[in-house]
N, C-alpha and C positions, 0 to 999 in steps of 0.2 A: 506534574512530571511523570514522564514512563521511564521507568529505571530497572534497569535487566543487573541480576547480582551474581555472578559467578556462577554461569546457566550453562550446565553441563546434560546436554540433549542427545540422546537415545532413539536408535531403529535399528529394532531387532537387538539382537545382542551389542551392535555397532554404534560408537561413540562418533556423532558426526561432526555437534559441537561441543566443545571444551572449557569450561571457567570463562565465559565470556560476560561482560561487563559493560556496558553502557547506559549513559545517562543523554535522554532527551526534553529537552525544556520546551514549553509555549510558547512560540511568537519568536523560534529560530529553527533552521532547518540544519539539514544532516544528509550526509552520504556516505552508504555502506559500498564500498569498491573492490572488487578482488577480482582473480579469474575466474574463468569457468570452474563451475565444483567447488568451492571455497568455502560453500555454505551461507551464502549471503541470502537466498531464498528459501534454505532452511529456516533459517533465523525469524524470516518473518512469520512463516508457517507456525512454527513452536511459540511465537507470541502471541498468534493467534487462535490456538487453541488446535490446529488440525491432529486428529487420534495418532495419525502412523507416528507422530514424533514426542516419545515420552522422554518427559523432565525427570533424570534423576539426582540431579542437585541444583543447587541456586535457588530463585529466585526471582519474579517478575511483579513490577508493583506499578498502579496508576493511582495515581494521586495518593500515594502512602499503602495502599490497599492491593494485598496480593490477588491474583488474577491465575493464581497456576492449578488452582484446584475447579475454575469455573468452566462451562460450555461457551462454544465460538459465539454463539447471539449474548450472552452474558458478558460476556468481552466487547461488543459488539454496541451494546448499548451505554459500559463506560466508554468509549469514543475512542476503541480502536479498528483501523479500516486498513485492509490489507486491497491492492490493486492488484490481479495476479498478473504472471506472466503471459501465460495464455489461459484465455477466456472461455471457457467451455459453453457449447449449447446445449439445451436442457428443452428437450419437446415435451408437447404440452403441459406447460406454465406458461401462460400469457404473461407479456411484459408490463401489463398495465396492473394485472394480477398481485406480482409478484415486485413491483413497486409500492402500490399500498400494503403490503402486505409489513413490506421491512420496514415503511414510515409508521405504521399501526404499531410495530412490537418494539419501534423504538421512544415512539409517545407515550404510548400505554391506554390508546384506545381505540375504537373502532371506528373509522371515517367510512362514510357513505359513499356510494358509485361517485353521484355529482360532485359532493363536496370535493374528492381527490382528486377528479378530471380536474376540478378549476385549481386546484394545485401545481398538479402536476403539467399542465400544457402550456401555464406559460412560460414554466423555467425550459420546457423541449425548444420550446420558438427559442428563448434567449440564445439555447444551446445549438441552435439550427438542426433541429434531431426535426424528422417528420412525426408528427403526431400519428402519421396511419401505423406506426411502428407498434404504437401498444396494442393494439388488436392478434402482433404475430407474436408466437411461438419465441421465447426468451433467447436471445443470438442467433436463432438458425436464420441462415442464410446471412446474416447481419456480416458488411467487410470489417476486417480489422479497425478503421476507423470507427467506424460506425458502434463498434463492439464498446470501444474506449471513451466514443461522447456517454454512453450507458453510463460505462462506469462514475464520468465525474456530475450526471445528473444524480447517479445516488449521493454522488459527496454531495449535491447542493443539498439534496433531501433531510440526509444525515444531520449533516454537519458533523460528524466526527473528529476530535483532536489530536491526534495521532496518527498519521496519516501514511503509510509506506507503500509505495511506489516501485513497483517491483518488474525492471527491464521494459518501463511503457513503451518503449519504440520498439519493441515485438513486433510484428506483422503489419508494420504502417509504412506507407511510402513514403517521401521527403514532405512532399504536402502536407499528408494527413497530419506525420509526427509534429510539423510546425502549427498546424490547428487544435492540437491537443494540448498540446502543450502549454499555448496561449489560453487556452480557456484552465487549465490548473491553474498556472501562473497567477491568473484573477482571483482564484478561491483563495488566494496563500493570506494570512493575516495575523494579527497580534494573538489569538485565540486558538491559533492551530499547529502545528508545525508535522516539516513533510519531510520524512526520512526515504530518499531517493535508492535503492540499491542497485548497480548497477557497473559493466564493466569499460562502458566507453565513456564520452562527455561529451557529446551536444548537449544532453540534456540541461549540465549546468551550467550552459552560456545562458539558460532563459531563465531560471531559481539557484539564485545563486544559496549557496551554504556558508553555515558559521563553524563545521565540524567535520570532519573526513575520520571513516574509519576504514582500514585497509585489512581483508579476513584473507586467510590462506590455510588449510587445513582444517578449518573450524574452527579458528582461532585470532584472536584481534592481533595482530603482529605490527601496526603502527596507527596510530591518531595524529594528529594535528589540525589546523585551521586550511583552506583553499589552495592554499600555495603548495599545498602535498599534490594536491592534483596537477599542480603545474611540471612537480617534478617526477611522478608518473607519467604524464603526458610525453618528457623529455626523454627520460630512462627506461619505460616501462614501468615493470614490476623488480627489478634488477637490483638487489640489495636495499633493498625499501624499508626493512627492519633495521637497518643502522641507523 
């Protein structure tokens, strides 16, 4: 379980999140909703370790074991994975590079050129990613799509259990987003689960969730099961805390 305790988060002088509290189990999913600014990609940021956002109270634990004092690859390697919003490119780092690189520091050893090609190339085919890809430069040039099959080849990589989803139909067209989304969709299993953030809902026509939480100011202001979405969808955001 990844379980956030009363996570009161810091930038700069500025309190952005407030006593927020949530509990995420394996083998069900989750969606964090709110508007723009709400903090809902703060949240994920601060669980994953990013400097600008210090914890000054609460709590965050993975599997019983706090996580608030560790580095993002130390986080990283107990199984948690953040998708970001937008996907930065990063010249010179080869993609093929910088793939073995994060499977090497999450195994704990050193794979060979060869040995990681024959890894790594058949899960690209699966993903329909072109293999000439790992020879360029990490995202440059790469479209939005293109950016996002990246990312769920490291989830195949990975495997990480905790998995947060953060606005993926960022910069994808109708297409793409329904190809991406199908290839997550696949990864979803008893041994994972996917905390969605995010302020619209196609997404959860395709992973559906067991948990809605609704953030506004930094703040968790309602939970419930699916049906909360349905009545966001009808209302909005429009007295939601009642």
């Amino acid at each position: 379980m990844l379980k956030i305790e009363n996570l009161t988060v810091k930038v700069d002088s500025k309190t952005i999140l407030e006593r927020v509290s949530m509990n995420f189990e394996l083998g069900k999913n989750y969606c964090i909703i709110g508007k723009n600014g709400s903090g809902k990609s703060s949240l994920a940021l601060a669980i994953m370790g990013h400097p600008k956002y210090r914890i000054s109270d609460g709590d965050i634990l993975v599997d019983k074991k706090s996580i608030t004092k560790l580095n993002p690859h130390e986080r990283a390697k107990l199984g948690v994975f953040v998708a970001f919003q937008h996907i930065p490119e990063i010249k010179g780092i080869k993609l093929f590079e910088f793939l073995r690189s994060v499977h090497d520091a999450k195994n704990g050893w050193i794979t060979s050129f060869l040995s990681f090609k024959k890894i790594v190339e058949p899960l690209m085919k699966e993903l329909g990613i072109n293999t000439e890809f790992l020879r360029r430069d990490l995202n440059v040039g790469f479209s939005g799509g293109e950016r996002r099959k990246i990312e769920i080849l490291q989830l195949r990589l990975l495997e990480p259990k905790y998995i947060f989803l953060d606005e993926i139909d960022s910069g994808l067209d109708v297409d793409a987003f329904k190809s991406v989304v199908r290839m997550i969709s696949k990864l979803n299993h008893g041994k994972n689960t996917f905390i969605i953030i995010t302020h619209i809902f196609d997404i959860l026509t395709h992973i559906p969730v067991d948990q809605v939480y609704v953030m506004e100011n930094g703040k968790i202001i309602k939970e419930g099961s699916q049906d909360l979405i349905k009545k966001i969808k009808k209302e909005w955001f429009t007295d939601i805390a009642k």
